[in-house]
C-alpha positions as CSV (number, residue, x, y, z in Angstrom):
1,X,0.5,2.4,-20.3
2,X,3.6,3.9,-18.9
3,X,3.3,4.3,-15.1
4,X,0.3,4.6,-12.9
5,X,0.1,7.5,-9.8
6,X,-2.0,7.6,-6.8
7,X,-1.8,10.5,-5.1
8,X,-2.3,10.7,-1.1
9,X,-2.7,14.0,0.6
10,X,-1.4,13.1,4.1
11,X,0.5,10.2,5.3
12,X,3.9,11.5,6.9
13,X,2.5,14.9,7.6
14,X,-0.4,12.7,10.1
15,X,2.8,12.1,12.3
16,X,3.7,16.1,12.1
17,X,0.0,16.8,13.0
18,X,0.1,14.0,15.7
19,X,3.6,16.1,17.0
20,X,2.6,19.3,17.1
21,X,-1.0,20.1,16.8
22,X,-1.7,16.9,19.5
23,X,1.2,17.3,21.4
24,X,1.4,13.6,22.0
25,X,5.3,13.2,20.8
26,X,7.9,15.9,20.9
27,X,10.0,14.1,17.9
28,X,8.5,12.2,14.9
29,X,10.7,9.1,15.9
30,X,9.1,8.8,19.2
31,X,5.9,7.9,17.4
32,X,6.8,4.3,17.0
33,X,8.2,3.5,20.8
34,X,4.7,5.0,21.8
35,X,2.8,3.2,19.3
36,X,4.4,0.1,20.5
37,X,3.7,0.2,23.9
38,X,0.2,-1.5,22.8
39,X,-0.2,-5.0,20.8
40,X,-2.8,-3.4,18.4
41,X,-4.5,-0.1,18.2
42,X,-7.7,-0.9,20.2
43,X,-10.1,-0.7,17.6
44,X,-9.4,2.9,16.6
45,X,-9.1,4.1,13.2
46,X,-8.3,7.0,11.7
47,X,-8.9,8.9,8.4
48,X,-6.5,11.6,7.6
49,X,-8.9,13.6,5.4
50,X,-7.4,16.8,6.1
51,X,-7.9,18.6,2.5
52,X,-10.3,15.4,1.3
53,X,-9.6,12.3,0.3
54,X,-7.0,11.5,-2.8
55,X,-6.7,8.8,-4.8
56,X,-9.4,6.4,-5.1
57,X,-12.0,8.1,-4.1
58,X,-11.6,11.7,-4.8
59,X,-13.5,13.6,-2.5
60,X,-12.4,17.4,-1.8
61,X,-15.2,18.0,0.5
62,X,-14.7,14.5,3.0
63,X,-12.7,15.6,6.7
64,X,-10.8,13.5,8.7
65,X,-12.4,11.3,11.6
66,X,-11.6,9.3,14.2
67,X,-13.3,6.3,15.0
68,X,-13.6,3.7,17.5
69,X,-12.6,5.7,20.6
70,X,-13.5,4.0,23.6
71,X,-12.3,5.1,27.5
72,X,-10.0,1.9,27.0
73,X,-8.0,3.7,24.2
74,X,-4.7,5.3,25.1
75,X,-2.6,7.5,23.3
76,X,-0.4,4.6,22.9
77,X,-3.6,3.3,20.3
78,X,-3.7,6.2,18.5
79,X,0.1,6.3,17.8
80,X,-1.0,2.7,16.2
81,X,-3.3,4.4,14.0
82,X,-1.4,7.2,13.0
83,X,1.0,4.8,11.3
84,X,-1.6,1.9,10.5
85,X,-3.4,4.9,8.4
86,X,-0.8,4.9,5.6
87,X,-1.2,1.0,5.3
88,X,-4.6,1.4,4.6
89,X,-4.4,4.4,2.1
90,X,-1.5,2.4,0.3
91,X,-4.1,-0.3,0.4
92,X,-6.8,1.0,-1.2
93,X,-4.6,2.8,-4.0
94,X,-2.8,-0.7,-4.9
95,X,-6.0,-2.2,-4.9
96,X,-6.9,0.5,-7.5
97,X,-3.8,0.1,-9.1
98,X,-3.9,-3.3,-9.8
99,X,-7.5,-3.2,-11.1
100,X,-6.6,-0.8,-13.5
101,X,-3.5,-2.8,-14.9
102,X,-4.5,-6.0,-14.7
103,X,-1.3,-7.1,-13.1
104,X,-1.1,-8.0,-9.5
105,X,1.5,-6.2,-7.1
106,X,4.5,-8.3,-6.7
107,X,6.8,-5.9,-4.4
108,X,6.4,-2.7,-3.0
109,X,9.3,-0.4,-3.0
110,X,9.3,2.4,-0.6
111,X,11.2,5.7,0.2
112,X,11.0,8.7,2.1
113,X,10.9,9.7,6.2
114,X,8.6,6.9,7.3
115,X,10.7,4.4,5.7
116,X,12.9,4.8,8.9
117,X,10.2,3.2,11.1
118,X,9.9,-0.7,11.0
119,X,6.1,-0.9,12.4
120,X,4.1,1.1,9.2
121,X,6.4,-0.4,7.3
122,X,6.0,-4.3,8.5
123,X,2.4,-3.2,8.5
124,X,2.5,-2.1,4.5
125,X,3.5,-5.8,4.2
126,X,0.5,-7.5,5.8
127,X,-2.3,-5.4,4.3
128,X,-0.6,-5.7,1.1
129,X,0.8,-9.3,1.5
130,X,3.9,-8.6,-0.6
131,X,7.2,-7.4,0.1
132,X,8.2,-4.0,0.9
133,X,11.5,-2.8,0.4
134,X,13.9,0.4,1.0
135,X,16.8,1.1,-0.9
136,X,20.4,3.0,0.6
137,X,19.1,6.5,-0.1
138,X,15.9,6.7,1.0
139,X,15.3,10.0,-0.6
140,X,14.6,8.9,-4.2
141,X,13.2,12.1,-5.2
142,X,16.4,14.2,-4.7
143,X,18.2,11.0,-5.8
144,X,16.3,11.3,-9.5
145,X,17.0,14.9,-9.5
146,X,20.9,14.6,-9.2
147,X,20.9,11.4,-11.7
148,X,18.9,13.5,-14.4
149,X,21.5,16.7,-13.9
150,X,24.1,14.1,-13.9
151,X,23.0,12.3,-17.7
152,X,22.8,15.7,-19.1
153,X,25.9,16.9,-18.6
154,X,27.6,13.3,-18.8
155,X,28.7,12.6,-15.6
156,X,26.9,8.7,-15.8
157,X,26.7,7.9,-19.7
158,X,23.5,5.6,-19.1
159,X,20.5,4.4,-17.7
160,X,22.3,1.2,-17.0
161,X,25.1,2.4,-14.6
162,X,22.3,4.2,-12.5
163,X,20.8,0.7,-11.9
164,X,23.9,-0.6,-10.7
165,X,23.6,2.1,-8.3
166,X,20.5,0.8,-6.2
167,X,20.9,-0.9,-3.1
168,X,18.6,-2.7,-0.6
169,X,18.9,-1.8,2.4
170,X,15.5,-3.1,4.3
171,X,13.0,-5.2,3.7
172,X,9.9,-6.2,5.4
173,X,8.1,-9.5,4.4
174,X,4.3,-10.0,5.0
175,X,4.5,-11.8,9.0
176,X,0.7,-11.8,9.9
177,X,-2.0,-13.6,8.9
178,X,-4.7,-11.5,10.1
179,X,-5.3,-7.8,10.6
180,X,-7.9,-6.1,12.0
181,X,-10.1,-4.0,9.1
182,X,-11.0,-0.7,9.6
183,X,-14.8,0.0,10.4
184,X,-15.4,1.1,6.7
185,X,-15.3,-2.3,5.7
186,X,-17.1,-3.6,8.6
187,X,-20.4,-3.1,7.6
188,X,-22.5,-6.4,8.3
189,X,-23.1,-6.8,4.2
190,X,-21.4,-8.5,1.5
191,X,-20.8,-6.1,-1.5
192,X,-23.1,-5.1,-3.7
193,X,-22.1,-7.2,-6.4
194,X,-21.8,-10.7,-4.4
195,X,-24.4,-12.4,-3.3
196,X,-26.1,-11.7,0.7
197,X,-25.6,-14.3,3.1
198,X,-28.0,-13.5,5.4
199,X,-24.8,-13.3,7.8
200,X,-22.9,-10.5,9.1
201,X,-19.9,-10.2,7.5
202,X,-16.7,-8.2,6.7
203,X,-16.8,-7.8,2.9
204,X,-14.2,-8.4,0.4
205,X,-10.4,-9.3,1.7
206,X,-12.2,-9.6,5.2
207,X,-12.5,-13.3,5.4
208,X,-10.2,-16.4,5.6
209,X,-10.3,-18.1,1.9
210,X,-10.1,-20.8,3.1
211,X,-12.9,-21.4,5.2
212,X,-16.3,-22.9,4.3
213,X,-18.1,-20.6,6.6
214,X,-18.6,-16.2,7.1
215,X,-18.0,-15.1,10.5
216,X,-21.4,-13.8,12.2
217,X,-21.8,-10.9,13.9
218,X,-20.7,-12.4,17.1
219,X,-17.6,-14.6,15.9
220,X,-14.5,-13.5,17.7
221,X,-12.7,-13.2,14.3
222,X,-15.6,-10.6,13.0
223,X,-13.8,-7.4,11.7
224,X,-10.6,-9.1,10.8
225,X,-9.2,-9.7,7.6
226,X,-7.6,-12.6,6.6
227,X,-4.5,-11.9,4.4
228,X,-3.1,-14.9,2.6
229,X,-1.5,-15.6,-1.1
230,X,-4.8,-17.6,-1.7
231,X,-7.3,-14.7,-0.7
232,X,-8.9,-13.1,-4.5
233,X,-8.8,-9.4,-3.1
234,X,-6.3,-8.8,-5.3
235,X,-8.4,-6.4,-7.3
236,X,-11.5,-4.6,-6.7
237,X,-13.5,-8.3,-8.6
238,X,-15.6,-9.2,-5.7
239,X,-14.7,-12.8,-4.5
240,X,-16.1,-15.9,-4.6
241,X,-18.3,-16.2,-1.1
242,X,-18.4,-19.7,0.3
243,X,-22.2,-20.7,0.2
């Protein structure tokens, strides 16, 4: 095995929509002061399904949706889950990812526009619970372009000196212990392949690992995900629920 891709259809281009079809922000950058004029996004989710979901699920025909909206949410929450989106379409495809390889995500480099913004960035960290970072250029695809042209016509005479190239410039470690899931994974029910409670529940990552007890449905911490190096949701191996 080589290299593993997952694709996703829209991540930076939510922002563009967010800009100009919503009108909410006149530049991209102003998405971040607005998103954090709140502490969290209010319990509003969305899912950027604009031309069907990518990679995992692959589903032309699914459309977008927004979810939780209650007369407390401001636009100020759905900045927050404009950029939160990302996180949890990164999530789900490392989650893939490392099911498929058998090897467990150790850092997560990063590149492109939204690198510039440290809150979907810091928040890449905590769903992921690894490090992400961002190198000097940002933009690696025109960066790869430029070093291939360069080793064909001999400008750099190896893969070596193009390594001594990279830089970091950023980097965000996980910060959080707990973030809130979205509503997909809030469903009352353990996974199919674990064994029922009786209890409502988040399933999978969506529990502290090390407590002896589920949340119920009316446990202040219900719908949050507890993100630590202990928790198994490494992979898509359903984990262990305390008795």
């Amino acid at each position: 095995m080589y290299a593993l891709e997952g694709s996703i259809a829209i991540a930076g281009a939510l922002v563009q929509w967010f800009r100009d079809s919503l009108g909410m922000i006149n530049t991209a950058p102003e998405i971040e002061t607005l998103a954090r004029t709140v502490e969290d996004n209010g319990g509003c989710y969305i899912v950027p399904a604009f031309s069907g979901l990518f990679a995992p699920h692959w589903r032309p025909e699914a459309r977008g949706a927004i979810v939780g909206l209650m007369s407390y949410v401001t636009k100020g929450h759905l900045a927050r889950a404009v950029l939160e989106a990302t996180g949890w379409q990164t999530r789900e495809v490392v989650d893939a990812m490392n099911a498929d390889s058998g090897l467990r995500l150790e850092m997560l480099k990063v590149d492109g526009g939204m690198t510039s913004d440290n809150l979907p960035m810091q928040f890449v960290a905590d769903v992921l619970d690894v490090p992400v970072v961002r190198p000097m250029v940002a933009e690696t695809v025109s960066l790869g372009a430029a070093y291939a042209a360069g080793l064909a016509v001999g400008y750099w005479p190896d893969l070596e000196g193009l390594r001594a190239n990279w830089h970091r410039a950023a980097e965000w470690q996980p910060q959080v212990d707990r973030v809130r899931c979205p509503p997909s994974t809030r469903t009352g029910s353990a996974p199919s392949s674990a064994p029922s409670t009786g209890s409502s529940h988040p399933p999978d990552d969506c529990y502290s690992p090390g407590s002896t007890t589920l949340p119920s449905s009316s446990s202040p911490n219900d719908g949050l995900c507890a993100i630590s190096h202990a928790c198994p949701s490494r992979s898509r191996k359903p984990p262990a629920y305390p008795p």
